[in-house]
MDAnalysis code that builds the backbone (N, CA, C; Angstrom):
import MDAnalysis as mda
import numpy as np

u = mda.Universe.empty(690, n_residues=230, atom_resindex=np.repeat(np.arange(230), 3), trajectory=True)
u.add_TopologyAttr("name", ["N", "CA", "C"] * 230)
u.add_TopologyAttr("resid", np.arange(1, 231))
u.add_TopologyAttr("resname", ["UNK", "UNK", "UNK", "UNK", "UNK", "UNK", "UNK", "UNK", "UNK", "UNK", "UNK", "UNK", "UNK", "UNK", "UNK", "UNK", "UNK", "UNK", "UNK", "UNK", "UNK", "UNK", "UNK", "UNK", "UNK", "UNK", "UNK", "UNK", "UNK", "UNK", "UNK", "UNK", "UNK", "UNK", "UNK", "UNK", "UNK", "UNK", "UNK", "UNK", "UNK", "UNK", "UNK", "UNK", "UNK", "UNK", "UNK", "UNK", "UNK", "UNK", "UNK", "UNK", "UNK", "UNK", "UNK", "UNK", "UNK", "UNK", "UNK", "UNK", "UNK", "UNK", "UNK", "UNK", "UNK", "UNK", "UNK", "UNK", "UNK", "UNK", "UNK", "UNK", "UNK", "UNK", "UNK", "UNK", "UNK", "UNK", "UNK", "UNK", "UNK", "UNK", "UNK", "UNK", "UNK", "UNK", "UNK", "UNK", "UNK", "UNK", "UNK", "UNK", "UNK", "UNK", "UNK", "UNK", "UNK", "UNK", "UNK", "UNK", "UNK", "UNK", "UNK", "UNK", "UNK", "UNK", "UNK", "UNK", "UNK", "UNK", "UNK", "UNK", "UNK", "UNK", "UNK", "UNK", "UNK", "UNK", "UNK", "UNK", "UNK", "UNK", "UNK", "UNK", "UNK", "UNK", "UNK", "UNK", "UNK", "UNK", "UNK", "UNK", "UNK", "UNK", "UNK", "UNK", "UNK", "UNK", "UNK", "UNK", "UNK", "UNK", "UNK", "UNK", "UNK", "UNK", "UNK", "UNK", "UNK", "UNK", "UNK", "UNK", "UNK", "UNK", "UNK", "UNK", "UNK", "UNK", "UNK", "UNK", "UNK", "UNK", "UNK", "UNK", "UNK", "UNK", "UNK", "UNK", "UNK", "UNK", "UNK", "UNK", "UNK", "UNK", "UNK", "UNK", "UNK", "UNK", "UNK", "UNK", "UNK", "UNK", "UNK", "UNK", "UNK", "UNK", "UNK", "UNK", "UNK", "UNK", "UNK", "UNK", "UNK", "UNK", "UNK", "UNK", "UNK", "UNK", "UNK", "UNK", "UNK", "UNK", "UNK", "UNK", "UNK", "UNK", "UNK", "UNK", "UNK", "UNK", "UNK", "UNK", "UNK", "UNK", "UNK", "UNK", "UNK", "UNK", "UNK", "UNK", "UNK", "UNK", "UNK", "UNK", "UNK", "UNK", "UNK", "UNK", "UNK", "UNK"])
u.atoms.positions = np.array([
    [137.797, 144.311, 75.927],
    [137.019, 143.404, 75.074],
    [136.085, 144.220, 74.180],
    [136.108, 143.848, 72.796],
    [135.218, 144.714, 72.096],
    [133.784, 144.143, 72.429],
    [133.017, 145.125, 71.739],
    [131.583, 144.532, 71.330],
    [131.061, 143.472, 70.673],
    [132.388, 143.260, 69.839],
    [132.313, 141.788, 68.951],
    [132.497, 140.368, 69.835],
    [133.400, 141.006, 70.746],
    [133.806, 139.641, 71.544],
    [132.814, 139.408, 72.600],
    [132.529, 140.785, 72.739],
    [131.417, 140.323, 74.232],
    [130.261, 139.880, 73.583],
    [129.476, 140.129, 72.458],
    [128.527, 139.100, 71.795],
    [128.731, 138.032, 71.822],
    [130.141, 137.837, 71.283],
    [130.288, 136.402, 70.832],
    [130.518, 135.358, 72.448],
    [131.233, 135.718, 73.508],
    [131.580, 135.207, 74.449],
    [130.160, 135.032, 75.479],
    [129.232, 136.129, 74.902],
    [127.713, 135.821, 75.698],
    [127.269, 134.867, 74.669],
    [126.818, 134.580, 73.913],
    [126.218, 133.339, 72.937],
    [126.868, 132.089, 73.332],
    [128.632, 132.199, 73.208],
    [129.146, 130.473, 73.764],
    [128.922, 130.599, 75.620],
    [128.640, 131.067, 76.481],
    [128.018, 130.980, 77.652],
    [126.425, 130.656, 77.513],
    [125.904, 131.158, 76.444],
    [124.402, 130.522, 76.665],
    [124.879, 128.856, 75.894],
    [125.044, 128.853, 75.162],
    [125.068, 127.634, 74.569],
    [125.980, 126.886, 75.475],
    [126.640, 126.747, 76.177],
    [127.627, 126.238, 77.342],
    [126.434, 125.977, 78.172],
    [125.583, 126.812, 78.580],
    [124.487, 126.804, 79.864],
    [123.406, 125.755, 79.375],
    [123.071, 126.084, 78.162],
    [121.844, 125.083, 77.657],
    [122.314, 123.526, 77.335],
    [123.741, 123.699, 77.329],
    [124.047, 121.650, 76.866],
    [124.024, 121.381, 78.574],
    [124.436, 122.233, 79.157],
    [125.059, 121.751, 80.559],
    [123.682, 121.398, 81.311],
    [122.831, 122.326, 80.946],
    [121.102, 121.779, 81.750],
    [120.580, 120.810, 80.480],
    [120.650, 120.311, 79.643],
    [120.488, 119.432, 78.555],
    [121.218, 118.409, 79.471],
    [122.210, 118.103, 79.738],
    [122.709, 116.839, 80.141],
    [122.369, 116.500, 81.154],
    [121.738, 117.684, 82.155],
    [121.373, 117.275, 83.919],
    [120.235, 117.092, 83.485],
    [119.394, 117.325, 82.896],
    [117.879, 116.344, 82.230],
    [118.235, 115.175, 81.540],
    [119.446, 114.920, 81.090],
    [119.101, 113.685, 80.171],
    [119.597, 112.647, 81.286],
    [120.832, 113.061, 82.576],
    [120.882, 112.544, 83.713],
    [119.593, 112.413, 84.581],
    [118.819, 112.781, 84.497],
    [117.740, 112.814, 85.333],
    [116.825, 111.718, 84.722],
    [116.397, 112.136, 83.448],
    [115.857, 111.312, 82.695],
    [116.302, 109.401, 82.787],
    [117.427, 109.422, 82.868],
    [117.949, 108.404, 82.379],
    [117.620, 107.776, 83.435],
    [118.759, 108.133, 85.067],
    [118.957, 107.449, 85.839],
    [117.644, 107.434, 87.141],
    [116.640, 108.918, 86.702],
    [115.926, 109.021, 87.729],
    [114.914, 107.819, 88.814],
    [114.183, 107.309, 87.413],
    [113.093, 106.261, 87.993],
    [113.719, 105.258, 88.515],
    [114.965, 104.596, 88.078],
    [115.496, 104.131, 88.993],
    [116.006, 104.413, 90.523],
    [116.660, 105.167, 90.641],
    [117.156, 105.939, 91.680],
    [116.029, 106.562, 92.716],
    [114.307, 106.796, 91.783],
    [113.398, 106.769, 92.855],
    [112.772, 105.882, 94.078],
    [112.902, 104.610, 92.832],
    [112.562, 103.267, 93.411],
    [113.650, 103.015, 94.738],
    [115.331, 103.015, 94.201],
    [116.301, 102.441, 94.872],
    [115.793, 103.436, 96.744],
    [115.663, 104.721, 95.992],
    [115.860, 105.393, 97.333],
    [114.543, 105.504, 97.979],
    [113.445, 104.704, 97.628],
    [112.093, 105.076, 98.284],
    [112.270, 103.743, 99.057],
    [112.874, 102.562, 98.480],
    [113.256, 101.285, 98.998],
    [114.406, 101.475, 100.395],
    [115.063, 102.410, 99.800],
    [116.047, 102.404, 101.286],
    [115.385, 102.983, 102.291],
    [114.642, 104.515, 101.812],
    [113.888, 104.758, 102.847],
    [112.977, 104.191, 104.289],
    [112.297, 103.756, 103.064],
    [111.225, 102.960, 104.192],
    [111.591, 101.799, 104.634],
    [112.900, 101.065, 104.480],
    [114.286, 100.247, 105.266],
    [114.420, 101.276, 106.559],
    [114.701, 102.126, 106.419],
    [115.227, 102.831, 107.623],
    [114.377, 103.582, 108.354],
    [113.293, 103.832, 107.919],
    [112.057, 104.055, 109.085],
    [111.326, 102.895, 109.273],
    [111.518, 101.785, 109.100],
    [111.367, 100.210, 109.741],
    [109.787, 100.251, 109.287],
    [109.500, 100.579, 107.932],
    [108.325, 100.158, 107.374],
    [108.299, 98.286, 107.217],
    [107.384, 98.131, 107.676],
    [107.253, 96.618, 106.924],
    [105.725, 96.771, 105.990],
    [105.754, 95.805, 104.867],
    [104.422, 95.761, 104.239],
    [103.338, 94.529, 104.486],
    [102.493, 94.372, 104.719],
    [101.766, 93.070, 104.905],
    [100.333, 92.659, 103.689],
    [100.566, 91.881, 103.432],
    [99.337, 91.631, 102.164],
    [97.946, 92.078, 102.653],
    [96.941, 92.849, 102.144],
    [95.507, 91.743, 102.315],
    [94.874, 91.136, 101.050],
    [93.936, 90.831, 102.123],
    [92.926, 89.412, 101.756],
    [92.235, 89.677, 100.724],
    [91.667, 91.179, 100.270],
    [91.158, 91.585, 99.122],
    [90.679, 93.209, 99.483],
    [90.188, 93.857, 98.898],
    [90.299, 95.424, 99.528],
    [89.206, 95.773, 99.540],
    [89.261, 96.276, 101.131],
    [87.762, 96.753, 101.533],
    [87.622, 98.162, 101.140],
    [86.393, 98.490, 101.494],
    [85.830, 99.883, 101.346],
    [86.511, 100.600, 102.687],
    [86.440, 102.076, 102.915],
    [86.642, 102.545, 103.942],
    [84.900, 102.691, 104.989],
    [84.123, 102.146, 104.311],
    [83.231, 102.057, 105.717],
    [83.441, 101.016, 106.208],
    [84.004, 99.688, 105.725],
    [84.413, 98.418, 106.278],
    [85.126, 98.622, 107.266],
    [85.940, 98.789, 106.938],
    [87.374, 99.641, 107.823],
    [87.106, 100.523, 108.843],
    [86.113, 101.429, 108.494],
    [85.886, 102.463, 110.256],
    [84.888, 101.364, 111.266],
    [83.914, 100.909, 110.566],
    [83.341, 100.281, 111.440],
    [83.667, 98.098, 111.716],
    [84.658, 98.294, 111.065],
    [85.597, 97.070, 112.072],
    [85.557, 96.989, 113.178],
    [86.146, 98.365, 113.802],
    [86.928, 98.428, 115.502],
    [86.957, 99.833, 115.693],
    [86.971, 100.068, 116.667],
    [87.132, 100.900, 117.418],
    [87.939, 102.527, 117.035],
    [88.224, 103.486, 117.128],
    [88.921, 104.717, 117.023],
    [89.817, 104.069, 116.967],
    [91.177, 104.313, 116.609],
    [92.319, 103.739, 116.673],
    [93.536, 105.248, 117.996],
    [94.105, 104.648, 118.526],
    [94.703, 105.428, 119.600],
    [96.232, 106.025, 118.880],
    [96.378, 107.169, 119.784],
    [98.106, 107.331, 119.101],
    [99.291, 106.296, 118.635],
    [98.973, 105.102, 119.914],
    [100.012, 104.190, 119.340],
    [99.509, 103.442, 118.133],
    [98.470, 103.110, 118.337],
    [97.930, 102.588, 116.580],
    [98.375, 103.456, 115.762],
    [97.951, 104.888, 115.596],
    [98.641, 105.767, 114.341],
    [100.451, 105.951, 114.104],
    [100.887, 105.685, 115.243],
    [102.383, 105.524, 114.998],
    [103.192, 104.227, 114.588],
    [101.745, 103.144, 114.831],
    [102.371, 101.543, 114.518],
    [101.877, 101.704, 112.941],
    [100.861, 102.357, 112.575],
    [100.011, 102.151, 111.050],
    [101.434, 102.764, 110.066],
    [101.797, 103.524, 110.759],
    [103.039, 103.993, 109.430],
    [103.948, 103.669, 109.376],
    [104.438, 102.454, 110.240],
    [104.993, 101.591, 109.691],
    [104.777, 100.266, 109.580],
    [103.431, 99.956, 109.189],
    [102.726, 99.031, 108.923],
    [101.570, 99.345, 107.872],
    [102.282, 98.902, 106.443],
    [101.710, 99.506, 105.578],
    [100.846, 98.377, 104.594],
    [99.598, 98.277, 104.116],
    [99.204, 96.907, 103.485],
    [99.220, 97.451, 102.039],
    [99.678, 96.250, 101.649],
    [99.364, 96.043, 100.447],
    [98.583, 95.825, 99.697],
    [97.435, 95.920, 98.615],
    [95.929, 95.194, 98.561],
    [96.312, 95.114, 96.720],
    [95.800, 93.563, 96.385],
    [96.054, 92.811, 95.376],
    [95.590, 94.029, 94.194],
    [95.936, 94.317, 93.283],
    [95.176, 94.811, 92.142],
    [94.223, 94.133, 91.187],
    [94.176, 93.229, 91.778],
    [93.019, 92.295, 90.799],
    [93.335, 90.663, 91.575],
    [92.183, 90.337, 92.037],
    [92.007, 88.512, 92.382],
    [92.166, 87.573, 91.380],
    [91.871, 88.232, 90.659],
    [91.903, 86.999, 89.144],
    [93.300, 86.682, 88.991],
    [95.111, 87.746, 89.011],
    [95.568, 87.865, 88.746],
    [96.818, 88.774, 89.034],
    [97.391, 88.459, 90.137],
    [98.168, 89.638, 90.372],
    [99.339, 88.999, 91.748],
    [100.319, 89.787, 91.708],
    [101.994, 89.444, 92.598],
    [101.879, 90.640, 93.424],
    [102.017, 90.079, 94.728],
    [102.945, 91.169, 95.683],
    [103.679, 90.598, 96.277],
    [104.716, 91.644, 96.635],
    [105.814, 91.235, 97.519],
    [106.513, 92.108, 98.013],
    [106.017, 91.684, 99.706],
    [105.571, 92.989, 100.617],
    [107.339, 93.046, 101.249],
    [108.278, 92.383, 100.971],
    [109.784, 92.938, 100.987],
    [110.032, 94.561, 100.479],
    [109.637, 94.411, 98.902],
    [110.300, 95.481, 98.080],
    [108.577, 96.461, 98.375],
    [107.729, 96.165, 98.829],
    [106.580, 97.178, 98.622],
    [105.721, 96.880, 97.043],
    [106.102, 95.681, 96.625],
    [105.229, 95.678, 94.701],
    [104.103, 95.084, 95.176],
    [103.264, 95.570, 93.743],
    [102.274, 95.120, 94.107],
    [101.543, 95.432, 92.401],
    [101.044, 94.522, 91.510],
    [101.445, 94.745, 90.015],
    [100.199, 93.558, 89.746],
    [99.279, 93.872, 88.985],
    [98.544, 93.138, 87.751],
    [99.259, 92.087, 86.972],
    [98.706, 91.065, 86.821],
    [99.477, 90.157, 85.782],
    [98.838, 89.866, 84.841],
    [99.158, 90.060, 83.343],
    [98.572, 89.732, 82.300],
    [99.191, 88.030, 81.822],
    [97.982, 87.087, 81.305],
    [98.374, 86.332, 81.208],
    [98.327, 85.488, 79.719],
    [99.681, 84.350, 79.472],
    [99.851, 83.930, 78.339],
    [100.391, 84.554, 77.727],
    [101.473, 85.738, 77.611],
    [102.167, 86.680, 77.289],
    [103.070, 85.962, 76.131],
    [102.982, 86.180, 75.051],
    [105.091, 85.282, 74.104],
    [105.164, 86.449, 74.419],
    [106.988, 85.995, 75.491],
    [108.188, 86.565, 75.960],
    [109.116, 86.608, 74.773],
    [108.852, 86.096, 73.435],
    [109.623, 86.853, 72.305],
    [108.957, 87.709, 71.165],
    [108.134, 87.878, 71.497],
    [107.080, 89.015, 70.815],
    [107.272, 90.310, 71.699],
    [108.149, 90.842, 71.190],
    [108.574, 92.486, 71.956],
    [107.320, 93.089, 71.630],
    [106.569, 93.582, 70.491],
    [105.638, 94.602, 69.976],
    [104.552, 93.835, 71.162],
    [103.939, 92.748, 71.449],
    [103.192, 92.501, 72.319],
    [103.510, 92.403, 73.826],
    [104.678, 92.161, 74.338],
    [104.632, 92.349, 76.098],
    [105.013, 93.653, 76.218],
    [105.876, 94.754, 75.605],
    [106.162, 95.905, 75.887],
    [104.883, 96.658, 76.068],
    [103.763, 96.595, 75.393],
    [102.454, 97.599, 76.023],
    [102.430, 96.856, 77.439],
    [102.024, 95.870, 77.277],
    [101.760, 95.275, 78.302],
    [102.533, 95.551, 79.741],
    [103.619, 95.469, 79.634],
    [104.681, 95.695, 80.597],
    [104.877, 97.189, 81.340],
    [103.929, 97.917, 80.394],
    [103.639, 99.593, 81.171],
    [102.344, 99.744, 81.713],
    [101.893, 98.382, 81.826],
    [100.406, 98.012, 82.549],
    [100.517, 97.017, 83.603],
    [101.636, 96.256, 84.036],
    [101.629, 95.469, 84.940],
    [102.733, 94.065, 84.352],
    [102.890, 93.264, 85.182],
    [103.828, 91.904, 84.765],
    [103.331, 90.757, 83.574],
    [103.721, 90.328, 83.290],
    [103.492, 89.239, 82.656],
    [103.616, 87.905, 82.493],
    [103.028, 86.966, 82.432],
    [103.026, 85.775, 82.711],
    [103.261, 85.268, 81.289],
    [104.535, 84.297, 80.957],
    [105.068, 83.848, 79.618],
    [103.945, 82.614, 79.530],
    [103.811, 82.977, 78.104],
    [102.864, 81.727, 77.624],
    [103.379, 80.327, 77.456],
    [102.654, 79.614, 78.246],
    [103.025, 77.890, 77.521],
    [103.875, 77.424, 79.309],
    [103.755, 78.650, 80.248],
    [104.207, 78.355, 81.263],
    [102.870, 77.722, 82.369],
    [103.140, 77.283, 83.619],
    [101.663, 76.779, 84.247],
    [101.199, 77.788, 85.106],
    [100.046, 77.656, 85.265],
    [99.418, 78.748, 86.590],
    [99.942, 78.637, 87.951],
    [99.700, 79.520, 88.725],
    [99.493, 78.592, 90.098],
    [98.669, 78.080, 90.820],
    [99.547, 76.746, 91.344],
    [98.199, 75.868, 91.725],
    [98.834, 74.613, 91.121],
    [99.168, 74.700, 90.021],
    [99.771, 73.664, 89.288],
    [101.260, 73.010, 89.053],
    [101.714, 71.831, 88.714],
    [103.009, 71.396, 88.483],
    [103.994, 71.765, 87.571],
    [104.864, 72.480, 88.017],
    [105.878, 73.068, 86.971],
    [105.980, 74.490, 87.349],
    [106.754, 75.087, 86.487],
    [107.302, 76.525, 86.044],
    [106.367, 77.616, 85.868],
    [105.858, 78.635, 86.744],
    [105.270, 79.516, 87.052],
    [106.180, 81.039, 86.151],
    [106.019, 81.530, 85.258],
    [106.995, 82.120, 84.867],
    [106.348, 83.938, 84.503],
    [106.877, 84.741, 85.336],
    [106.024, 85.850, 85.516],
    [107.935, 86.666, 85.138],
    [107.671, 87.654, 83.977],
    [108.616, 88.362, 83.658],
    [108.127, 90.453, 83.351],
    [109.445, 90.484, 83.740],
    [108.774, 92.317, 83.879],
    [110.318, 92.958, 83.095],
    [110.757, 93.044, 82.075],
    [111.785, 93.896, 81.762],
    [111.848, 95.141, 81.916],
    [113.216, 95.744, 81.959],
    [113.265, 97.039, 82.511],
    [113.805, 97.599, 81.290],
    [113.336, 97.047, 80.105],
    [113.563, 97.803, 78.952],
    [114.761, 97.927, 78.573],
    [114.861, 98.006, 77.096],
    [116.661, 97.855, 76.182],
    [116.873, 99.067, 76.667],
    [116.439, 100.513, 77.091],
    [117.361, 101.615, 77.773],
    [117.129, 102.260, 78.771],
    [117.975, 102.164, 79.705],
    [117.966, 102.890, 80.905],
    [116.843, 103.739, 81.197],
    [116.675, 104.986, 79.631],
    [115.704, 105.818, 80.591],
    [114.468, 106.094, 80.458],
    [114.535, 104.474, 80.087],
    [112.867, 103.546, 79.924],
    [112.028, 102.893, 80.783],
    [113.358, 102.555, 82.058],
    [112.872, 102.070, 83.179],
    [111.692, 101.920, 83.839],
    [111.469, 103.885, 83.730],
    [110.101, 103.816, 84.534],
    [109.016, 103.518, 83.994],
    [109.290, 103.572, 82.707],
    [107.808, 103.124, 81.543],
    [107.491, 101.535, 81.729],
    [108.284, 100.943, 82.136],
    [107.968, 99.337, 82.404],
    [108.126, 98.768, 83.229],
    [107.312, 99.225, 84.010],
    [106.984, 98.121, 85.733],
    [108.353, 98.272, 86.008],
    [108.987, 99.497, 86.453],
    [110.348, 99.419, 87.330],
    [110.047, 99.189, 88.479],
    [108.700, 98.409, 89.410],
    [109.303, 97.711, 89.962],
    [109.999, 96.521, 90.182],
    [109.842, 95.886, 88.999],
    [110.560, 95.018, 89.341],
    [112.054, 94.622, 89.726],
    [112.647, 96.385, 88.755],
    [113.948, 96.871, 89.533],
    [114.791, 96.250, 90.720],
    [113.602, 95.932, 91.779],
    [114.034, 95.839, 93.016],
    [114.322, 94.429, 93.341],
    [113.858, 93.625, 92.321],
    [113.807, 92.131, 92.646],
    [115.429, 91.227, 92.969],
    [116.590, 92.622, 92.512],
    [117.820, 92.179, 93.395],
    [118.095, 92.209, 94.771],
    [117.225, 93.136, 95.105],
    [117.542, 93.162, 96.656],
    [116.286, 91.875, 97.351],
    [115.898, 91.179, 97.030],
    [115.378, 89.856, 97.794],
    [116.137, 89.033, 97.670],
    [116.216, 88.245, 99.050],
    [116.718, 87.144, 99.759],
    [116.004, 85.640, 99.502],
    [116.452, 84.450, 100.157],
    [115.751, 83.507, 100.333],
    [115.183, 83.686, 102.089],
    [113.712, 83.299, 101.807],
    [113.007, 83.478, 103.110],
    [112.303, 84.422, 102.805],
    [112.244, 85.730, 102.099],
    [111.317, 86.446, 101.791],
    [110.333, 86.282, 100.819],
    [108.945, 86.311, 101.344],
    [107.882, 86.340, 100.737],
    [107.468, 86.742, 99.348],
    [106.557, 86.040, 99.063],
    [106.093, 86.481, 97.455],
    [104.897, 86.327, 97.503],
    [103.454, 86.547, 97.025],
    [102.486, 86.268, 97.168],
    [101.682, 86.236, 95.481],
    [101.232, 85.317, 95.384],
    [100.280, 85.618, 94.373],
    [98.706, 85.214, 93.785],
    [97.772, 86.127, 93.567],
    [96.264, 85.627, 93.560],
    [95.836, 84.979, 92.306],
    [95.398, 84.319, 92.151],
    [94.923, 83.199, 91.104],
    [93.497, 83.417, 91.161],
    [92.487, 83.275, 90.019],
    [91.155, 83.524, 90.456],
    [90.523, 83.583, 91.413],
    [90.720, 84.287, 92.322],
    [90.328, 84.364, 93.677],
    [91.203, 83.781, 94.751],
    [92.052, 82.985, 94.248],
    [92.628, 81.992, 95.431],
    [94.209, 82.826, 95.449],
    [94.803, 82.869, 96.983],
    [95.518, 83.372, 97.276],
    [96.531, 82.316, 97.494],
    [98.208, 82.337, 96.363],
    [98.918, 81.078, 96.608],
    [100.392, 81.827, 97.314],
    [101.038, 81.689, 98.169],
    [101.898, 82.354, 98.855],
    [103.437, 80.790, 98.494],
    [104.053, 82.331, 98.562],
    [105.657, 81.611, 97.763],
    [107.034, 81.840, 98.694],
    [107.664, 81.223, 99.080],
    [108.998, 81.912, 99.628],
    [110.091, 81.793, 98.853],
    [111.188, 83.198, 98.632],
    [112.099, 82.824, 98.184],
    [113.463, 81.779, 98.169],
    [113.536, 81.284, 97.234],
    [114.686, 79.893, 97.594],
    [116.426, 80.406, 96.974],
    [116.355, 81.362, 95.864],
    [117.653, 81.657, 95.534],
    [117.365, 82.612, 94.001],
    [118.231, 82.566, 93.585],
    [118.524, 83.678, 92.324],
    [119.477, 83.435, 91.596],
    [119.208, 83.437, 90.536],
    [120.822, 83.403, 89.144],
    [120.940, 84.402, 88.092],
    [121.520, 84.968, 87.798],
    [122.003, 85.313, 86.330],
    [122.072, 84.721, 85.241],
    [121.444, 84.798, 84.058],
    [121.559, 83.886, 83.053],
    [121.775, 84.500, 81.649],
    [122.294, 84.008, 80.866],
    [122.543, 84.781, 79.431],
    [120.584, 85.190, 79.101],
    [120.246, 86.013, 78.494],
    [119.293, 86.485, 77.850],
    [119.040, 85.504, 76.504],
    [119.982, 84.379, 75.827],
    [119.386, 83.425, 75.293],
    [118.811, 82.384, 75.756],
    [119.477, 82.024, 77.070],
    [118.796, 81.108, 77.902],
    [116.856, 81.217, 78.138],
    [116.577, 79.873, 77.411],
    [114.940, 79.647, 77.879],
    [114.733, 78.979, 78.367],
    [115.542, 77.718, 78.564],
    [115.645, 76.605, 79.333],
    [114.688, 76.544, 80.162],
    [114.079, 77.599, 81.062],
    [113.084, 77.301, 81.918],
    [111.883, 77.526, 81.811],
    [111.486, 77.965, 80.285],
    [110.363, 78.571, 79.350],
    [110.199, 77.140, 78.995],
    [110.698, 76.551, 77.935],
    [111.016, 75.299, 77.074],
    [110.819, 73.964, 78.292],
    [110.700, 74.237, 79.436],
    [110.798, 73.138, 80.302],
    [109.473, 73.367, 81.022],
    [108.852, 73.907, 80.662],
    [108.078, 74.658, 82.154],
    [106.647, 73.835, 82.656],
    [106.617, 72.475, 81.983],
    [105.404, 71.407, 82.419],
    [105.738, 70.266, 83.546],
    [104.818, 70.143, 84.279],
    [105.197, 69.092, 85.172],
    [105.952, 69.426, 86.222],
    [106.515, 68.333, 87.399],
    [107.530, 68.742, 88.192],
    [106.828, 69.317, 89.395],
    [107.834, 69.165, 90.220],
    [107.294, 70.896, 91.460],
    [106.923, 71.669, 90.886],
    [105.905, 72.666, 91.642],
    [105.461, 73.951, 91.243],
    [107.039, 74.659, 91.388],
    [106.911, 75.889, 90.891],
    [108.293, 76.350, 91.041],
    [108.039, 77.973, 90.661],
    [107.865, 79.206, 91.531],
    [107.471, 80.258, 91.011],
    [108.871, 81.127, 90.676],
    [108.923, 81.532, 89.152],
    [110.042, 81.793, 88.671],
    [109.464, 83.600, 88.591],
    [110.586, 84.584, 88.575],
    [110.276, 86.016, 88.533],
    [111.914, 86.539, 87.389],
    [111.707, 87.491, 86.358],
    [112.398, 87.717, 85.656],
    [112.575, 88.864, 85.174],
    [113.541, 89.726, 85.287],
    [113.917, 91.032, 85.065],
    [115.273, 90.931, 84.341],
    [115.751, 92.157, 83.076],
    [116.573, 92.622, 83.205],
    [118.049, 92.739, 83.675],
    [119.149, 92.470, 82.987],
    [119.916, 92.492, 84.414],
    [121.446, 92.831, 83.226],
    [122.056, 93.863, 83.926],
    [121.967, 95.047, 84.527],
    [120.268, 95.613, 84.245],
    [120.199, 96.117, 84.909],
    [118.633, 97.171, 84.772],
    [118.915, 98.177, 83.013],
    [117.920, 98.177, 82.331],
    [117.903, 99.173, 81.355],
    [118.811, 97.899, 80.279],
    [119.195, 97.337, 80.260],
    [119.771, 96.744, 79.430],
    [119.065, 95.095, 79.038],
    [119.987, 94.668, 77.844],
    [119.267, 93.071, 77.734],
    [120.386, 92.420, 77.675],
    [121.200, 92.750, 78.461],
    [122.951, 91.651, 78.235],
    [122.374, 90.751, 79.036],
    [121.401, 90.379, 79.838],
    [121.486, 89.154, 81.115],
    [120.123, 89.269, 81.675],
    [119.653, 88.015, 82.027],
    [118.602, 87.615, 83.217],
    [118.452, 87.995, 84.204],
    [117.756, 88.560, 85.255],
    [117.857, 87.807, 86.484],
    [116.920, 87.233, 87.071],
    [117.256, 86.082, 87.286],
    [116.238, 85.030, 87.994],
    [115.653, 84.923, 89.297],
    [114.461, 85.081, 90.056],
    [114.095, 84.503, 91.139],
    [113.795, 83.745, 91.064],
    [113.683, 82.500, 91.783],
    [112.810, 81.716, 92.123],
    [112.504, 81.585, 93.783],
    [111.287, 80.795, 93.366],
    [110.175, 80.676, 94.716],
    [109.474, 79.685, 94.816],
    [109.514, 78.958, 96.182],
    [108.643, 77.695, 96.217],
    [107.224, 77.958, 96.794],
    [106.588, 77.113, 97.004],
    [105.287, 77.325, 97.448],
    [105.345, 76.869, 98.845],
    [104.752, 78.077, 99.633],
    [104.880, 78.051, 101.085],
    [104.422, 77.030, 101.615],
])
């Protein structure tokens, strides 16, 4: 091999090396924040974490002087018994299934992209013209996972997880101070033109509706929770 070729055959090996780590970042990039969530979710599935709400969040001198030292079996029951504590009373969802636990901004237009997208890298959103809770009708709290994949994590990917809930699992959410608790009843898929439950959302049963994305990273489809009031 001359000198000419071995230049040239070292330059297409660097440039071979730099697309090839270019694409395992743009793989990383893309699919990561998802794939953190999915696998921090399976995790703590299989070390039999459960999450439990509280009531509002104390200080840690509250907390030492509650009770007592806590014993080995307390420290081996505490880690997998993990609480959740509201991010704001005025306003905020957990749901101690998937581990979320997210701020809700409220009165949001769900067709004003330039206005819920900040929003949506700050916590969930509550669609405007929908009711509070507490009240009759359509509760409508939406979190997109963004038009691309490896946007996910920039917008409340947790809500990512809201496929893996069941009916029977919990939802919780705080209203100016008042704590209104929800169980899940079922789930749909719906075209992304569908508002039907925006356009309807006065009167009736309370009805707590949750809305993501679906596939994740994309806007081909809905997906719907809903939740009744416990």
């Amino acid at each position: 091999m001359s000198k000419k070729d071995a230049v040239k055959f070292v330059i297409l090996r660097s440039i071979g090396n730099f697309l090839l780590i270019f694409a395992l970042f743009g793989v990383v990039a893309t699919f990561g924040p998802a794939l953190y969530y999915e696998a921090s979710f399976r995790l703590a599935q299989f070390k039999g974490v459960k999450y439990e709400v509280s009531e509002m969040q104390t200080s840690p001198l509250r907390q030492v002087l509650k009770g007592d030292s806590p014993g080995f079996g307390d420290l081996l029951n505490r880690e997998k018994r993990q609480i959740l504590v509201p991010p704001s009373s005025e306003f905020s969802i957990l749901i101690p299934k998937i581990g979320a636990s997210a701020r809700i901004f409220p009165n949001i237009d769900p067709s004003n992209k330039e206005l819920f997208l900040p929003i949506l890298q700050e916590g969930v959103a509550h669609a405007e013209g929908t009711v509070f809770p507490g009240m009759g009708g359509n509760v409508y709290l939406f979190a997109h996972s963004t038009d691309n994949f490896w946007d996910v994590g920039r917008y409340n990917a947790i809500f990512y997880l809201l496929k893996d809930l069941a009916p029977g699992d919990e939802v919780v959410v705080f209203f100016e101070g008042v704590r209104h608790n929800y169980v899940v009843s079922g789930s749909q898929i719906v075209d992304a033109e569908d508002v039907s439950l925006l356009t309807e959302a006065q009167g009736g049963e309370e009805q707590l509706i949750l809305q993501t994305c679906w596939p994740p990273g994309t806007t081909w489809k809905r997906l719907l929770v809903f939740a009744k009031p416990k």
